[in-house]
Structure formats: C-alpha cells, structure tokens
Predicted model as a PDB file, atoms N, CA, C, CB and O in Angstrom, pLDDT in the B-factor column:
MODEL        1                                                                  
ATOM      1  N   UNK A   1       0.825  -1.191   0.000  1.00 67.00           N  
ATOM      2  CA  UNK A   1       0.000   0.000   0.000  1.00 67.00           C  
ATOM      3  C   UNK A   1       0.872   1.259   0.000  1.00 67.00           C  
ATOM      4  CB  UNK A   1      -0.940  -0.004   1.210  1.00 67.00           C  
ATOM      5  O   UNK A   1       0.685   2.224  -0.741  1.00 67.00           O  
ATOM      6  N   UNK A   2       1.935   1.134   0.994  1.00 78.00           N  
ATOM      7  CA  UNK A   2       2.774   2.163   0.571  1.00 78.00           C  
ATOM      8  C   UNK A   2       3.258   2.690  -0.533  1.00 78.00           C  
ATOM      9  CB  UNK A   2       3.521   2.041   0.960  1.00 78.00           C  
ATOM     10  O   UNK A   2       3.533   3.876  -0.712  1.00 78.00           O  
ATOM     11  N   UNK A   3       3.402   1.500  -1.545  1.00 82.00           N  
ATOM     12  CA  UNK A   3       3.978   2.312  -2.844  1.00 82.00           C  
ATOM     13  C   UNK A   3       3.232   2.817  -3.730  1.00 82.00           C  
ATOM     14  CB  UNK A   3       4.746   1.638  -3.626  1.00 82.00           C  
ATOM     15  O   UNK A   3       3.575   3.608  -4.609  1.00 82.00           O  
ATOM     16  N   UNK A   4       1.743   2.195  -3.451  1.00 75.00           N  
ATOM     17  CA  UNK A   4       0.804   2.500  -3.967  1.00 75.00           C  
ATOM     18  C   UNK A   4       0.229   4.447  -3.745  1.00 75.00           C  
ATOM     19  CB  UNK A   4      -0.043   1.327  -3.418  1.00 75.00           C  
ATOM     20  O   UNK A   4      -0.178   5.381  -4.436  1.00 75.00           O  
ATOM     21  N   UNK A   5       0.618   4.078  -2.088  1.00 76.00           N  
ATOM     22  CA  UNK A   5       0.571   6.141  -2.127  1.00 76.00           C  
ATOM     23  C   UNK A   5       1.819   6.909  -2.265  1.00 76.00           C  
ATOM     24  CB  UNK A   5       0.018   6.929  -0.554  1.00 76.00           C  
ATOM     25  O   UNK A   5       1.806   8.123  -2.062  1.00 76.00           O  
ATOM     26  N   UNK A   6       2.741   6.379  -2.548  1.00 83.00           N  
ATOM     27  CA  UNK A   6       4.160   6.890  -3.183  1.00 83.00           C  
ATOM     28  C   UNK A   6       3.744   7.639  -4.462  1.00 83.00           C  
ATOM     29  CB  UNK A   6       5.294   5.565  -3.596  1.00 83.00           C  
ATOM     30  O   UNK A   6       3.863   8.831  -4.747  1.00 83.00           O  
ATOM     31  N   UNK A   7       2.964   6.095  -5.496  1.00 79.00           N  
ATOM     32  CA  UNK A   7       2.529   6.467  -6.540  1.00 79.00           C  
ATOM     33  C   UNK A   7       1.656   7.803  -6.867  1.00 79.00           C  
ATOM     34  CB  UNK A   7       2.011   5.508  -6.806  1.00 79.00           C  
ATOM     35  O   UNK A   7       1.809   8.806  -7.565  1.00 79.00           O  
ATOM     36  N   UNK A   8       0.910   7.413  -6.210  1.00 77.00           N  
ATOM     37  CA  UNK A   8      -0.503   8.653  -6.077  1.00 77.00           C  
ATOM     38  C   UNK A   8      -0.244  10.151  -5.629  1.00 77.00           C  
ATOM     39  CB  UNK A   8      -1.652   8.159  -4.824  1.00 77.00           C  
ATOM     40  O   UNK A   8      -1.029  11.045  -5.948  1.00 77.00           O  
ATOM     41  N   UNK A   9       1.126  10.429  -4.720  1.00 83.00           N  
ATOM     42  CA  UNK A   9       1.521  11.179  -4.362  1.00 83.00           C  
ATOM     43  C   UNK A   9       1.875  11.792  -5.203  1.00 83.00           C  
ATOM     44  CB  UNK A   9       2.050  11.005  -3.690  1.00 83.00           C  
ATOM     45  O   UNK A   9       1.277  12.800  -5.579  1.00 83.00           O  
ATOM     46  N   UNK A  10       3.379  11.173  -5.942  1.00 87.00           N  
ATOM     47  CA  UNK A  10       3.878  11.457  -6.894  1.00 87.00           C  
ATOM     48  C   UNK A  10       3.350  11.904  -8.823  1.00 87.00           C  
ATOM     49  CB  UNK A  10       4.520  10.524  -6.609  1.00 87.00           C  
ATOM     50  O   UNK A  10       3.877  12.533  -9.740  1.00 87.00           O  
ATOM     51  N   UNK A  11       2.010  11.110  -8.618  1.00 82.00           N  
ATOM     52  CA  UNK A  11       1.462  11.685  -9.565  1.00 82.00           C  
ATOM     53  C   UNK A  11       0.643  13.791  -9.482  1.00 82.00           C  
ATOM     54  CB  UNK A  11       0.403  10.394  -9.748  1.00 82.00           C  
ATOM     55  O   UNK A  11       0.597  14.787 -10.204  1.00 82.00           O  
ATOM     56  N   UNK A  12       0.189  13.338  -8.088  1.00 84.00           N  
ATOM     57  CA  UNK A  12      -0.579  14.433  -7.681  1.00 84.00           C  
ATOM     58  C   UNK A  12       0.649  15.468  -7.874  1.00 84.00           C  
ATOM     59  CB  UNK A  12      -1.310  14.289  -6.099  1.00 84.00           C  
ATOM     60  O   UNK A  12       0.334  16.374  -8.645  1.00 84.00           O  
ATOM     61  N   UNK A  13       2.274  15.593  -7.256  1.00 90.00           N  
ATOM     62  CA  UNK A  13       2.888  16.665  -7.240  1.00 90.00           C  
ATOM     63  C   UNK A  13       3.257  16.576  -8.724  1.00 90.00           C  
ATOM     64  CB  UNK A  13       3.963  16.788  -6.167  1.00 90.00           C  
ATOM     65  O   UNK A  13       3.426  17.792  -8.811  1.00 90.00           O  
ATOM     66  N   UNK A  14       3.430  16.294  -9.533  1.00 90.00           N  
ATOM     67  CA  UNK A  14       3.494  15.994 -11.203  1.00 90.00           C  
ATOM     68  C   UNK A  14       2.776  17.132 -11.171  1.00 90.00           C  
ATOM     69  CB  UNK A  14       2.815  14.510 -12.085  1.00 90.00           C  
ATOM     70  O   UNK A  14       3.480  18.134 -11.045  1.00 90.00           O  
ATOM     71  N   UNK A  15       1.731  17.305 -11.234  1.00 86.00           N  
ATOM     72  CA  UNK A  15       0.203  17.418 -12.204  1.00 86.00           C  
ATOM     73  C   UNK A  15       0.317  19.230 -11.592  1.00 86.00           C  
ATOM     74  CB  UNK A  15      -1.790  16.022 -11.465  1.00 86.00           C  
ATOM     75  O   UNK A  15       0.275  20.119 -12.442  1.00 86.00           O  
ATOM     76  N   UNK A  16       0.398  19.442 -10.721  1.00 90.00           N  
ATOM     77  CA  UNK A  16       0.552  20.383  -9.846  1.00 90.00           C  
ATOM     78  C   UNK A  16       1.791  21.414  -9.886  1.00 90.00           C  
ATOM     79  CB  UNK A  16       0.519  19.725  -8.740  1.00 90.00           C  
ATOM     80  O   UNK A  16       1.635  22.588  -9.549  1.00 90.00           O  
ATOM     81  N   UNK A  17       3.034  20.903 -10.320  1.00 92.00           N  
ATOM     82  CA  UNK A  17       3.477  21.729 -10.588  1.00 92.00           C  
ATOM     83  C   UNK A  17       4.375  21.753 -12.055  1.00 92.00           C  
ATOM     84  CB  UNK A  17       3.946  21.948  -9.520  1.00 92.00           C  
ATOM     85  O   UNK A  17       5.348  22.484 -12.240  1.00 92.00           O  
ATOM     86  N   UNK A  18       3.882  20.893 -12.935  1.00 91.00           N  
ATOM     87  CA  UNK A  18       2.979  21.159 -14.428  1.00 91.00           C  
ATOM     88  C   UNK A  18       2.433  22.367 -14.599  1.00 91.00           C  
ATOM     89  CB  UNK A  18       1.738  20.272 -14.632  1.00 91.00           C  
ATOM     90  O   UNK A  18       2.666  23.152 -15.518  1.00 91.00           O  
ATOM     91  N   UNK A  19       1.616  22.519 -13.590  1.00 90.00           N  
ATOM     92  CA  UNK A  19       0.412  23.788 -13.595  1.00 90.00           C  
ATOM     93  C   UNK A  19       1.444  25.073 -13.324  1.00 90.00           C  
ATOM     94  CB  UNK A  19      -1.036  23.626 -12.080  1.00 90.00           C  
ATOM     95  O   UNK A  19       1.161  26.166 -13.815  1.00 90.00           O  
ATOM     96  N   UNK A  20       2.014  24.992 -12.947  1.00 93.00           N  
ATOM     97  CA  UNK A  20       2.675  26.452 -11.907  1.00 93.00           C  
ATOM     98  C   UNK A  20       3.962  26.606 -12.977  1.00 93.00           C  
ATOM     99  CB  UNK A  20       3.359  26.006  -9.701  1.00 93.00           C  
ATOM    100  O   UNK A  20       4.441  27.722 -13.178  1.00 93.00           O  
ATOM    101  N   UNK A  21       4.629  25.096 -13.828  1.00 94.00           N  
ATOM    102  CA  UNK A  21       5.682  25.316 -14.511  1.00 94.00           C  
ATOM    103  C   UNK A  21       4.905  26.031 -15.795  1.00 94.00           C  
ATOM    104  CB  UNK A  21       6.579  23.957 -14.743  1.00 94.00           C  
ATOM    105  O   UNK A  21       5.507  27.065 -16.085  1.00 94.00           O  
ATOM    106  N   UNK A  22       4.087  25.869 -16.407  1.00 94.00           N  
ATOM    107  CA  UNK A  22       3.328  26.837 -17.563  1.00 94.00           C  
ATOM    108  C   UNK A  22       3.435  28.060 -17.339  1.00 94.00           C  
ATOM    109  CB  UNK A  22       1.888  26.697 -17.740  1.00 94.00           C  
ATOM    110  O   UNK A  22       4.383  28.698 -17.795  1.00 94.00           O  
ATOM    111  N   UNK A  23       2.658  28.515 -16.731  1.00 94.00           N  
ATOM    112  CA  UNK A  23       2.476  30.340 -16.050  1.00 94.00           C  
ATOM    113  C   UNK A  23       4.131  30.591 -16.054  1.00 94.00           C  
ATOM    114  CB  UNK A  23       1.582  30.585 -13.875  1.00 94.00           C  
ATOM    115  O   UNK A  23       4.661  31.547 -16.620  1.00 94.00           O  
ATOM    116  N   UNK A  24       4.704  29.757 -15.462  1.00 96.00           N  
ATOM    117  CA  UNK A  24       6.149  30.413 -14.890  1.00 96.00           C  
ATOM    118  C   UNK A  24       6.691  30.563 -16.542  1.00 96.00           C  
ATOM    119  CB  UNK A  24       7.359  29.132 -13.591  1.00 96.00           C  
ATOM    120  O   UNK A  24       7.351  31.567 -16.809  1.00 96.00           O  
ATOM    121  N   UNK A  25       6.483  29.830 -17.342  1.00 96.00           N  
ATOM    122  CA  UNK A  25       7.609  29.750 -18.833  1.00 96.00           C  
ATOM    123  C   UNK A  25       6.822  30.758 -19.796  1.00 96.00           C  
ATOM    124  CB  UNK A  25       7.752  27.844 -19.784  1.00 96.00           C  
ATOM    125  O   UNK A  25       7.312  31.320 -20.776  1.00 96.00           O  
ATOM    126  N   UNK A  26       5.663  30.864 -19.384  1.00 96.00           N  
ATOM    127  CA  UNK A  26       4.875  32.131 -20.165  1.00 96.00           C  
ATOM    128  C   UNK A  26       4.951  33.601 -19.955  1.00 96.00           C  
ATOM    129  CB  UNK A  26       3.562  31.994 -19.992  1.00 96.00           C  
ATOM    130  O   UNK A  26       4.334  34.526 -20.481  1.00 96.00           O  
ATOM    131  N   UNK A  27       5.970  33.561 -18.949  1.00 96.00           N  
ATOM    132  CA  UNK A  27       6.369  34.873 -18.389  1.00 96.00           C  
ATOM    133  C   UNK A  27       5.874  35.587 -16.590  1.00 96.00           C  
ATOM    134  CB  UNK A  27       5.721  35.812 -19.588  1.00 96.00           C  
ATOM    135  O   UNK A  27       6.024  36.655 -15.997  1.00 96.00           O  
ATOM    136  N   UNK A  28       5.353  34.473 -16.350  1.00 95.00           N  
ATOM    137  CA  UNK A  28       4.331  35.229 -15.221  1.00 95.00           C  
ATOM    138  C   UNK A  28       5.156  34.528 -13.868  1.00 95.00           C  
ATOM    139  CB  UNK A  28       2.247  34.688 -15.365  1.00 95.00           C  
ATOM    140  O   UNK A  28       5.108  33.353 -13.505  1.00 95.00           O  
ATOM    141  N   UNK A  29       5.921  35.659 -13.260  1.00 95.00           N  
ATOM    142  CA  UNK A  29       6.659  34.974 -12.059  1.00 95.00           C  
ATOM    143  C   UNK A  29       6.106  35.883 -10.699  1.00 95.00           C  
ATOM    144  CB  UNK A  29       8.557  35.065 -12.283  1.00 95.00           C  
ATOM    145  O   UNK A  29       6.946  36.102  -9.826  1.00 95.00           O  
ATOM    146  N   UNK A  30       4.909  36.340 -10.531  1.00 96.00           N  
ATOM    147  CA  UNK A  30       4.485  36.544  -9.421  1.00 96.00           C  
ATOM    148  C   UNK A  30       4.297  35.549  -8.419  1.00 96.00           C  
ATOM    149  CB  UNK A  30       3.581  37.073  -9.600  1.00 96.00           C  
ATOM    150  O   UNK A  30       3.123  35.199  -8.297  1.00 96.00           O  
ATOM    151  N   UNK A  31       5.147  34.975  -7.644  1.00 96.00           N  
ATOM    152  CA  UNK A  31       4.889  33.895  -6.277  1.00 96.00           C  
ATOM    153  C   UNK A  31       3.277  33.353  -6.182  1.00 96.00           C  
ATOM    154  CB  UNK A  31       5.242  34.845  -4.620  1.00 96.00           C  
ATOM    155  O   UNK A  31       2.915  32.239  -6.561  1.00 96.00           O  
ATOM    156  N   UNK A  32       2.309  34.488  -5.533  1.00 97.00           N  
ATOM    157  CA  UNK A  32       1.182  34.582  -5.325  1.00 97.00           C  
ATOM    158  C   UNK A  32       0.397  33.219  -6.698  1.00 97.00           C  
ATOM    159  CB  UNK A  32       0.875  36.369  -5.403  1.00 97.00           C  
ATOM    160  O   UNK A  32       0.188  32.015  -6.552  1.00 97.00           O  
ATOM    161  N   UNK A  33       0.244  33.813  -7.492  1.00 95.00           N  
ATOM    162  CA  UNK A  33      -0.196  33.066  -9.105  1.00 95.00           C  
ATOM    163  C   UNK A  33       0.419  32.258  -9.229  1.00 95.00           C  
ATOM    164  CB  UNK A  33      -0.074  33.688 -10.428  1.00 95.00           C  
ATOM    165  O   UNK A  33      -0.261  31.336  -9.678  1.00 95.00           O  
ATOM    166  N   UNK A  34       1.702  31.895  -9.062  1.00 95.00           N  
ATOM    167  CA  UNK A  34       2.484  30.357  -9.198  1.00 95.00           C  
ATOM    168  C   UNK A  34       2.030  29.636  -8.202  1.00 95.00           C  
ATOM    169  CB  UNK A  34       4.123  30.290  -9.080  1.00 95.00           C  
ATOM    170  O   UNK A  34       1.450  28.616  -8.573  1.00 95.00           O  
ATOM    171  N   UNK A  35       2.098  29.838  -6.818  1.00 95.00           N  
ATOM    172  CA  UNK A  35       1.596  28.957  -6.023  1.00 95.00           C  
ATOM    173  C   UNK A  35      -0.184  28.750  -5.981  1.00 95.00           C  
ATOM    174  CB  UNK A  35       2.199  29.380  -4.741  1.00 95.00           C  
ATOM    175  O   UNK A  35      -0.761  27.771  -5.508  1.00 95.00           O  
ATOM    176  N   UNK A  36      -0.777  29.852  -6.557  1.00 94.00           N  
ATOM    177  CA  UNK A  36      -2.083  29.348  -6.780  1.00 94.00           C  
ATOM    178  C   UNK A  36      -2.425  28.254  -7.719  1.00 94.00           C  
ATOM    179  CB  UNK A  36      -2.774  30.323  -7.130  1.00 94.00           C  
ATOM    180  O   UNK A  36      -3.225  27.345  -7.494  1.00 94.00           O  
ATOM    181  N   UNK A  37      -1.732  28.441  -8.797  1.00 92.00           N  
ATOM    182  CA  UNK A  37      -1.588  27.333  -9.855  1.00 92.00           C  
ATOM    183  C   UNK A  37      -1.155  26.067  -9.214  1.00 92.00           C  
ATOM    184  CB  UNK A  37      -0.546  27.708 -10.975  1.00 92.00           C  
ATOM    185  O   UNK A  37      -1.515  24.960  -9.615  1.00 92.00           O  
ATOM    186  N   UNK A  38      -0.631  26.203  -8.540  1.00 92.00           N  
ATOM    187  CA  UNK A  38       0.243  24.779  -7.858  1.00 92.00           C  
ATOM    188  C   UNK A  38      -1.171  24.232  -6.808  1.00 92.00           C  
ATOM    189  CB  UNK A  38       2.157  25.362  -6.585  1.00 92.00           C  
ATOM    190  O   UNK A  38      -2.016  23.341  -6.900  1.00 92.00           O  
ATOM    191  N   UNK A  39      -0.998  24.823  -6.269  1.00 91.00           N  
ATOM    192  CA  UNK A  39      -2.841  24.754  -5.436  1.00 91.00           C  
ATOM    193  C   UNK A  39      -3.611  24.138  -6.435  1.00 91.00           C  
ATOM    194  CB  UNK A  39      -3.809  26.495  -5.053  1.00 91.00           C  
ATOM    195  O   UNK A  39      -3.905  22.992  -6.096  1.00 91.00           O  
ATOM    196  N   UNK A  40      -4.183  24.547  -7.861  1.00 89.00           N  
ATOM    197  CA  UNK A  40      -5.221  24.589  -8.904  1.00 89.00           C  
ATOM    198  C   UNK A  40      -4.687  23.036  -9.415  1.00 89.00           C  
ATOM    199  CB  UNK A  40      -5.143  26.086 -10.146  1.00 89.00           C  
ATOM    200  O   UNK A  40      -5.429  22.072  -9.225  1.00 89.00           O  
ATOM    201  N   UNK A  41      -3.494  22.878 -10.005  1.00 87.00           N  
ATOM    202  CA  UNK A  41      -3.279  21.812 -10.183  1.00 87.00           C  
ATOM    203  C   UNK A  41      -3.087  20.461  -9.278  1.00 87.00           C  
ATOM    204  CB  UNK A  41      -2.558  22.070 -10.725  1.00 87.00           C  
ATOM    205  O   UNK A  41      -2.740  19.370  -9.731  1.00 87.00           O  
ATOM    206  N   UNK A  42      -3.451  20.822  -7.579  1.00 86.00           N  
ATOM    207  CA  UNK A  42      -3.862  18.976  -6.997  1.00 86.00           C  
ATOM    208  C   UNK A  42      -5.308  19.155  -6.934  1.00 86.00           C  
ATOM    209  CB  UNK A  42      -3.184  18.307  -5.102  1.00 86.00           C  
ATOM    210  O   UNK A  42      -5.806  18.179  -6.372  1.00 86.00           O  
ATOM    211  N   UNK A  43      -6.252  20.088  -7.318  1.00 86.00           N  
ATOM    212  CA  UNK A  43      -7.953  19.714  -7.470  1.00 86.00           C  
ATOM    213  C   UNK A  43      -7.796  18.535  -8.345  1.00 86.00           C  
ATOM    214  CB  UNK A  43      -9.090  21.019  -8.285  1.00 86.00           C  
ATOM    215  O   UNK A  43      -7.761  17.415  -7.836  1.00 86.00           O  
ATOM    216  N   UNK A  44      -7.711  18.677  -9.460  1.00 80.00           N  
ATOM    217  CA  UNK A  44      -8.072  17.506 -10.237  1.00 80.00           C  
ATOM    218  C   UNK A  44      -7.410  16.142  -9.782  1.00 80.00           C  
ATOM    219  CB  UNK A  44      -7.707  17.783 -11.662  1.00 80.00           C  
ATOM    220  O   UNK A  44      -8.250  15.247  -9.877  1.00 80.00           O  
ATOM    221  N   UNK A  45      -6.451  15.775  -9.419  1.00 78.00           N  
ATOM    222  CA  UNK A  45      -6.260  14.371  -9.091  1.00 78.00           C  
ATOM    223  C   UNK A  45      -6.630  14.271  -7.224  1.00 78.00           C  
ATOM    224  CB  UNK A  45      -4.444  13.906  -9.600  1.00 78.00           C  
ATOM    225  O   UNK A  45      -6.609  13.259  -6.524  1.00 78.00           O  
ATOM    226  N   UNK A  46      -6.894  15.456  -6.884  1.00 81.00           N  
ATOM    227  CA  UNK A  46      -7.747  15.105  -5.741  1.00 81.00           C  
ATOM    228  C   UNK A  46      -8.805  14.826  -5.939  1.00 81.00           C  
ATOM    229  CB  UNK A  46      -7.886  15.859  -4.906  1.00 81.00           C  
ATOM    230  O   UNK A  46      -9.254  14.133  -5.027  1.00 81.00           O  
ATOM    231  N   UNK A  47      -9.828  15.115  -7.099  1.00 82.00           N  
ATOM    232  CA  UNK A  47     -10.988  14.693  -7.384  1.00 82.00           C  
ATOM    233  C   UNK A  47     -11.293  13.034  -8.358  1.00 82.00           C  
ATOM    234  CB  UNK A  47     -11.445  15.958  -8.065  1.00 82.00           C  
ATOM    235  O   UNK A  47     -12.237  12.304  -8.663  1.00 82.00           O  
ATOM    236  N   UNK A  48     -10.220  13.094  -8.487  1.00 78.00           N  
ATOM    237  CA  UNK A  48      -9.756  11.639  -9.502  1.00 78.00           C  
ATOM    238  C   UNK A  48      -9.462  10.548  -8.110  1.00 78.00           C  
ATOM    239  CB  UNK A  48      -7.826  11.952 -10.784  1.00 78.00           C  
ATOM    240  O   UNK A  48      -9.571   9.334  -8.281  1.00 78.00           O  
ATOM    241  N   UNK A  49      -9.167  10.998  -7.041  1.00 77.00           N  
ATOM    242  CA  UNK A  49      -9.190  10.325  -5.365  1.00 77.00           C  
ATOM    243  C   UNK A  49     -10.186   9.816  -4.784  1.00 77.00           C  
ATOM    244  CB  UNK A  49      -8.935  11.182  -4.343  1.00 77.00           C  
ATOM    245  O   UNK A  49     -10.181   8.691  -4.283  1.00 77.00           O  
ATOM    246  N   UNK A  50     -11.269  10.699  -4.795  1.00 81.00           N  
ATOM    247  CA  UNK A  50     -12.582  10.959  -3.905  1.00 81.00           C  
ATOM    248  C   UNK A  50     -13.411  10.234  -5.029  1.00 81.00           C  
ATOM    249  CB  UNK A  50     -13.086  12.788  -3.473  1.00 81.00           C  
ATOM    250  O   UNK A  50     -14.513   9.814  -4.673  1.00 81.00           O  
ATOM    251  N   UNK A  51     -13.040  10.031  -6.319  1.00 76.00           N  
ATOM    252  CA  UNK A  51     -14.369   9.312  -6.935  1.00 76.00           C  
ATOM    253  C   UNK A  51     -14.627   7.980  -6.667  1.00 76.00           C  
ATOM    254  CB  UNK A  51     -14.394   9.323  -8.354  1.00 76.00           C  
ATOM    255  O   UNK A  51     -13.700   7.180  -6.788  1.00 76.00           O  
ATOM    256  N   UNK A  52     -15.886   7.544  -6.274  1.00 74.00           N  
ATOM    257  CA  UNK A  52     -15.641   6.325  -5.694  1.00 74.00           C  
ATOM    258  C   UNK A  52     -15.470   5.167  -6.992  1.00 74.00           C  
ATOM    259  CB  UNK A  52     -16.907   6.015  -4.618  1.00 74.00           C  
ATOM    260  O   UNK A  52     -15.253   3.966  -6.831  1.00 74.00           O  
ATOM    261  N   UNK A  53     -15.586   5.676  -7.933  1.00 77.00           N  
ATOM    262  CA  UNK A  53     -15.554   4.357  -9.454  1.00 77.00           C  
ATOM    263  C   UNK A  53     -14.075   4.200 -10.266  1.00 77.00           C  
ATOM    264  CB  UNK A  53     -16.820   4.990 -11.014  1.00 77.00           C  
ATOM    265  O   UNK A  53     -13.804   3.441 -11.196  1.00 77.00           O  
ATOM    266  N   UNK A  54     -13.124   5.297  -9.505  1.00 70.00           N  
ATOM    267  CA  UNK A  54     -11.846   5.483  -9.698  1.00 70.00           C  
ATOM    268  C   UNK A  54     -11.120   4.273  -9.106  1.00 70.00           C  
ATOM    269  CB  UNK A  54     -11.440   6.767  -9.147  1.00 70.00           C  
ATOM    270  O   UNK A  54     -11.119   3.926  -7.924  1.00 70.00           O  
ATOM    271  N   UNK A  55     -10.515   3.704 -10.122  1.00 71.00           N  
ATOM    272  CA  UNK A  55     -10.070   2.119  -9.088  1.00 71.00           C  
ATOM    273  C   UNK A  55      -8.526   2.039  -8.928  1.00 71.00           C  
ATOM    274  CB  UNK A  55     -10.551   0.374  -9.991  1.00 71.00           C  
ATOM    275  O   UNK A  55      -7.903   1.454  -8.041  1.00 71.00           O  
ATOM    276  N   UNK A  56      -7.964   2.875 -10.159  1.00 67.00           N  
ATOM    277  CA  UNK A  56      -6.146   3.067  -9.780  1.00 67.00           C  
ATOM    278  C   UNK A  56      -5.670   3.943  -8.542  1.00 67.00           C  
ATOM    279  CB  UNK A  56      -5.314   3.909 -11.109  1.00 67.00           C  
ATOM    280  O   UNK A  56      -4.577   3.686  -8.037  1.00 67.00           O  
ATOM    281  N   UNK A  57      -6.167   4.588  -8.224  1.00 63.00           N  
ATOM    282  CA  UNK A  57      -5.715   5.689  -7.057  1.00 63.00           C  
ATOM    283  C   UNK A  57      -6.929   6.064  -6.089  1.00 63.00           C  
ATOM    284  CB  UNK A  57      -5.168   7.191  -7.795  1.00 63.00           C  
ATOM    285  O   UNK A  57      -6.902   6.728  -5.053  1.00 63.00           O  
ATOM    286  N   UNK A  58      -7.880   5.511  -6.660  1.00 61.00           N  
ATOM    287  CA  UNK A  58      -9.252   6.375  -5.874  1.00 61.00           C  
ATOM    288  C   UNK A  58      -9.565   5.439  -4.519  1.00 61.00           C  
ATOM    289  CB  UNK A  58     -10.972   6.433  -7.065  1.00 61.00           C  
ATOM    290  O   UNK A  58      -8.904   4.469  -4.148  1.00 61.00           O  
ATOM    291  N   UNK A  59     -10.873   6.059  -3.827  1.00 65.00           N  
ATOM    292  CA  UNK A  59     -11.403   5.311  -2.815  1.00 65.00           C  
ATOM    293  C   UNK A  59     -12.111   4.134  -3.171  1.00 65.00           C  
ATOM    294  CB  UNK A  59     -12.171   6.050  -2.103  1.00 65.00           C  
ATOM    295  O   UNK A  59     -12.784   3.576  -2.305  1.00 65.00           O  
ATOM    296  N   UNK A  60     -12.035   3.522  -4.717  1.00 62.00           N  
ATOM    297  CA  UNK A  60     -13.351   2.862  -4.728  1.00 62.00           C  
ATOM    298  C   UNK A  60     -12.101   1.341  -5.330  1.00 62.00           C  
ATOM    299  CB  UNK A  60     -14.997   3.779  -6.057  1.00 62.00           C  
ATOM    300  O   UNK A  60     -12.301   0.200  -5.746  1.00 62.00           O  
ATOM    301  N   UNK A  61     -10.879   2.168  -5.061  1.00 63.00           N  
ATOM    302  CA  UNK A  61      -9.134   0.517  -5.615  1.00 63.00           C  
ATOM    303  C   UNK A  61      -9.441  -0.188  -4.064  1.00 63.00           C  
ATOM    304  CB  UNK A  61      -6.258   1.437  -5.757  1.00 63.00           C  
ATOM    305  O   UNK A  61      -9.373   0.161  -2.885  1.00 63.00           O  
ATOM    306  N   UNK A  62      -9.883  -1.606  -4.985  1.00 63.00           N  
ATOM    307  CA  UNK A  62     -10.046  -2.805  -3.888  1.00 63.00           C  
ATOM    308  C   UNK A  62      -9.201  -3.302  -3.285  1.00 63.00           C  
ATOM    309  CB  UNK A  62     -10.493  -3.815  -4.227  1.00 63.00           C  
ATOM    310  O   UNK A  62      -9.350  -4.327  -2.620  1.00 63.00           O  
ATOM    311  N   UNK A  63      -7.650  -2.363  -3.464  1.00 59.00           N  
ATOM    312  CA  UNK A  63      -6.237  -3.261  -2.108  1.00 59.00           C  
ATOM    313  C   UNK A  63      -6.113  -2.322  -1.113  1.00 59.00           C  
ATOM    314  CB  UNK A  63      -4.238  -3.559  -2.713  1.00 59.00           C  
ATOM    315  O   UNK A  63      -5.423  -2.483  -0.107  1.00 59.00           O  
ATOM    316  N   UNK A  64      -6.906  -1.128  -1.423  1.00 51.00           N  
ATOM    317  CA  UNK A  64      -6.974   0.092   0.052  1.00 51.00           C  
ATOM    318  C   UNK A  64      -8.429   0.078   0.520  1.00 51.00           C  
ATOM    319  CB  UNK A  64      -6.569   2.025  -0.397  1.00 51.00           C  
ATOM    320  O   UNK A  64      -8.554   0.897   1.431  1.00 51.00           O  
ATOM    321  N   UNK A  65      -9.708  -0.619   0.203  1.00 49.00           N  
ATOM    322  CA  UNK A  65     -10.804  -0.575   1.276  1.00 49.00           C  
ATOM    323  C   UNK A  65     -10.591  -2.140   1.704  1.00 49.00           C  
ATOM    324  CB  UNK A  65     -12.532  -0.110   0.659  1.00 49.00           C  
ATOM    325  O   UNK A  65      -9.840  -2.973   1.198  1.00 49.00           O  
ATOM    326  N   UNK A  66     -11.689  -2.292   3.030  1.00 49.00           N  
ATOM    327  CA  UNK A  66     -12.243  -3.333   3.572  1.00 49.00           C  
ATOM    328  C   UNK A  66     -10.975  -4.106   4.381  1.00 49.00           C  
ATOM    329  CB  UNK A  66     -12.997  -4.168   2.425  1.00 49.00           C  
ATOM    330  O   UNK A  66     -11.076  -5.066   5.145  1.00 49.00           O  
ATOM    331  N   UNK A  67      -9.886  -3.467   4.018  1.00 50.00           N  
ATOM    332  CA  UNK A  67      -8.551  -4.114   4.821  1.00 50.00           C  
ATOM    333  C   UNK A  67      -8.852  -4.441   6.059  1.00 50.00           C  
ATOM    334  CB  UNK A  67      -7.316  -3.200   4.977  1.00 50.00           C  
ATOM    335  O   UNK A  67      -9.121  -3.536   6.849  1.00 50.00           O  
ATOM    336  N   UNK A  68      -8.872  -6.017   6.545  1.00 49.00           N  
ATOM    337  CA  UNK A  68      -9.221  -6.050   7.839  1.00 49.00           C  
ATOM    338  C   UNK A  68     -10.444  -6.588   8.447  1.00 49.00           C  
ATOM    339  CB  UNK A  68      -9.152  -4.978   8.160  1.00 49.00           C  
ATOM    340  O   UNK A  68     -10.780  -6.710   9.625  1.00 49.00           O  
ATOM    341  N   UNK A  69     -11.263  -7.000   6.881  1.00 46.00           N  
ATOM    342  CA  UNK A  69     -12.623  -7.581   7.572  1.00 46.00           C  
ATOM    343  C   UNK A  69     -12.247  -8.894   6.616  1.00 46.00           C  
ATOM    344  CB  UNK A  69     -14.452  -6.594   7.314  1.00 46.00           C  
ATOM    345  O   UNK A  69     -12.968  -9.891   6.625  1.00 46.00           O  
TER     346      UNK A  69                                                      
ENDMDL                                                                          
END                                                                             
C-alpha cells in the first residue's frame, strides 16, 4: 500500500506543478499566481481520489478498502 501512495503522491505533485511550470515559462513569475496554480493543479487528481468508481488511485481501488474484515 505504501507504494501505492508513493505512486498517487507522486502523480498528484506531477500534475501540480505542471500547472505552476506553464504560467512560470509564459512569463508570469508573481509567487502569489504560481503557487495558486500549484494549489489549482492537486484539485483535479484530488478529485480523480474521492471518486468512488476510480479504481487506480481512488477510494473505490479494492487493495486500500475493507482491509481487515
């Protein structure tokens, strides 16, 4: 399970600062707006988390529920 949220982690900071590396190469180096972007970019694979029909990373992957019953 651990590597499994290694994975998920590592995708989420990907995706996130993807987002913040755009703005930054387009000219826009205000802190404030880069780190909002960086913020803007873990919504979506936080929402790719919380879906429960999401089965690679989400709440609804059958080797992270029911552990234990």
């Amino acid at each position: 399970m651990k590597e499994q949220l290694t994975a998920a982690g590592l995708s989420y900071l990907r995706h996130a600062v993807t987002c913040a590396a755009v703005l930054y190469m387009s000219g826009i180096t205000d802190p404030k707006i880069l780190a909002n972007a960086f913020i803007a970019g873990l919504v979506g694979p936080l929402l790719k988390a919380i879906a429960p029909n999401e089965t690679q990373f989400g709440i609804g992957n059958k080797s992270t529920t029911n552990k234990g019953k």
